[in-house]
C-alpha positions, -999 to +999 in steps of 0.1 A: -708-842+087-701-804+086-739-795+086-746-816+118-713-805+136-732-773+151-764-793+161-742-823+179-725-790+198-760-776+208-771-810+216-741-811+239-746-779+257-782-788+264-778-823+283-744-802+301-767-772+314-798-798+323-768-817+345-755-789+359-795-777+369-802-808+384-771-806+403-777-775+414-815-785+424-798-815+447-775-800+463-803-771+475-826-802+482-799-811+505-794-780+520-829-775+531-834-810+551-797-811+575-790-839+583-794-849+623-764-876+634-780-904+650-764-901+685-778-862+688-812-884+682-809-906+710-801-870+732-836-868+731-847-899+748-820-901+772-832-864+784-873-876+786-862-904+808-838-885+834-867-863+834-889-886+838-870-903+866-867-867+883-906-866+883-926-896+874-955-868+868-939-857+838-957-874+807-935-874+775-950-868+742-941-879+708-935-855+680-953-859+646-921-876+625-901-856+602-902-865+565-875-890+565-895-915+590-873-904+622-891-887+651-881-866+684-893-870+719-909-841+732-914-826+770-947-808+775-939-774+784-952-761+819 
C-alpha cells in the first residue's frame, strides 16, 4: 500500500487541477456572452413600435440572432 500511496496522491492532484481548469474555462465562457434580462429585450420592440407610430415610414429591421437563439430589433439609421 506504501508504494501506491504517492501515485493515489498524483492521481489526486491531477483530476483537482483538471476541475479547477474547467472551472476556470466556464466561468470565462460566462464572462464573454453577459447575459441580457429579458425585460431590457422587450426595450427594443417597445422603442421600433413608438417609432413606428411617430412615422409609419420608418421600416424596422431584424437583427441576425445572437448565439443563444434571442434576437434584437433594429432601426435603420438615416
Amino acid at each position: 500500500m506504501n508504494a501506491l500511496f504517492p501515485y493515489l496522491i498524483a492521481l489526486h492532484q491531477q483530476e483537482l487541477l483538471r476541475d479547477a481548469e474547467l472551472a476556470r474555462r466556464a466561468k470565462l465562457s460566462e464572462a464573454s456572452h453577459p447575459h441580457i434580462p429579458a425585460w431590457r429585450r422587450s426595450l427594443s420592440g417597445l422603442f421600433a413600435s413608438a417609432a413606428k407610430s411617430l412615422d409609419p415610414s420608418v421600416e424596422v429591421e431584424h437583427v441576425a440572432a445572437l448565439p443563444s437563439g434571442r434576437g434584437a430589433t433594429a432601426m435603420p439609421a438615416c
